[in-house]
C-alpha positions as CSV (number, residue, x, y, z in Angstrom):
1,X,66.0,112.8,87.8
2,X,66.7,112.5,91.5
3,X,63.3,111.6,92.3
4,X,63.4,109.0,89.7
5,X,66.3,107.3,91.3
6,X,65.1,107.4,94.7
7,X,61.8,106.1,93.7
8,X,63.7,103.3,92.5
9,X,65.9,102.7,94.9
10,X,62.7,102.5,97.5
11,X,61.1,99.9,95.4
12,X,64.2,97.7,95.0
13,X,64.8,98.2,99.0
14,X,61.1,97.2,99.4
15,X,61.2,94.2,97.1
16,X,64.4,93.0,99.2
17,X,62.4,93.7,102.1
18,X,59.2,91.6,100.7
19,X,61.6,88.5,99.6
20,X,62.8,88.6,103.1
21,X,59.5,88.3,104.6
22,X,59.2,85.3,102.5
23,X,61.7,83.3,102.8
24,X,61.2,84.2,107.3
25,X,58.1,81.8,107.1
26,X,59.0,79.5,103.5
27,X,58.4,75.8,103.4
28,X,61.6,75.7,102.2
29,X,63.2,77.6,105.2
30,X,61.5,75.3,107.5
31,X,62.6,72.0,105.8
32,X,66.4,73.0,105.8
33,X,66.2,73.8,109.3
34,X,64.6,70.6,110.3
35,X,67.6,68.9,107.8
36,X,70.1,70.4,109.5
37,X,69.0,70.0,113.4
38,X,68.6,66.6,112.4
39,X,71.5,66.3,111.3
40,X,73.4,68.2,113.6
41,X,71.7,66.5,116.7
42,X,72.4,62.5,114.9
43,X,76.1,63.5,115.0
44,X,76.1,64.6,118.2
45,X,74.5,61.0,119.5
46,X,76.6,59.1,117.3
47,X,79.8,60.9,118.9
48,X,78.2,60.6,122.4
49,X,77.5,56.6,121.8
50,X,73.7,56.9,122.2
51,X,71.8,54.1,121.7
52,X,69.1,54.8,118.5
53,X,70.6,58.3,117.5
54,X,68.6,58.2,114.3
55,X,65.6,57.8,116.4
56,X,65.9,59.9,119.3
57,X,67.4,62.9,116.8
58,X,63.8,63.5,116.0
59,X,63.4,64.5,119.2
60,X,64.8,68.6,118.6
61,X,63.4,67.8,115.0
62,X,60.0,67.6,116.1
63,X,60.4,70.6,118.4
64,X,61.7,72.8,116.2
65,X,58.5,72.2,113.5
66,X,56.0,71.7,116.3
67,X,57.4,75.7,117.6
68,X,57.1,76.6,113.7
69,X,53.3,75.0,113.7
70,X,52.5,77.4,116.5
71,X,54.2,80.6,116.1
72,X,51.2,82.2,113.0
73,X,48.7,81.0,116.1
74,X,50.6,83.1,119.2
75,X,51.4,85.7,116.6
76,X,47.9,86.5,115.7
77,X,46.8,85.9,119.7
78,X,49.8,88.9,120.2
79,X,48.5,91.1,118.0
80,X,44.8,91.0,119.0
81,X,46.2,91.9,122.4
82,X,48.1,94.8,121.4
């Protein structure tokens, strides 16, 4: 019976494990992030008085998805290399 359990408790651990993996390199993930920095970075021109904050807040925006574009890229480059 013992063996039962722990058998289950391994697959509910790995399924937690699995959805975490997901959700590491979601669409959804991704979009949020982008939201919020967008966000985050227009309040902080507004309070500064920058000219164009809804503009130039795409700025970290556009960072942050253009690092997300490349990471699958250096990540497969790393492991060849290993």
């Amino acid at each position: 019976m013992d063996v039962e359990k722990e058998i289950t408790q391994i697959r509910e651990r790995n399924n937690r494990v699995e959805l975490d993996k997901a959700w590491e390199v979601s669409f959804t993930r991704r979009i949020f992030i982008s939201i919020a920095t967008y966000v985050v970075a227009h309040v902080w021109l507004l309070l500064i008085n920058e000219s164009s904050p809804w503009l130039k807040a795409f700025i970290p925006t556009g960072g942050y998805i253009l690092s997300t574009l490349s990471l699958p890229f250096v990540k497969k480059w790393w492991i060849e290399k290993r």
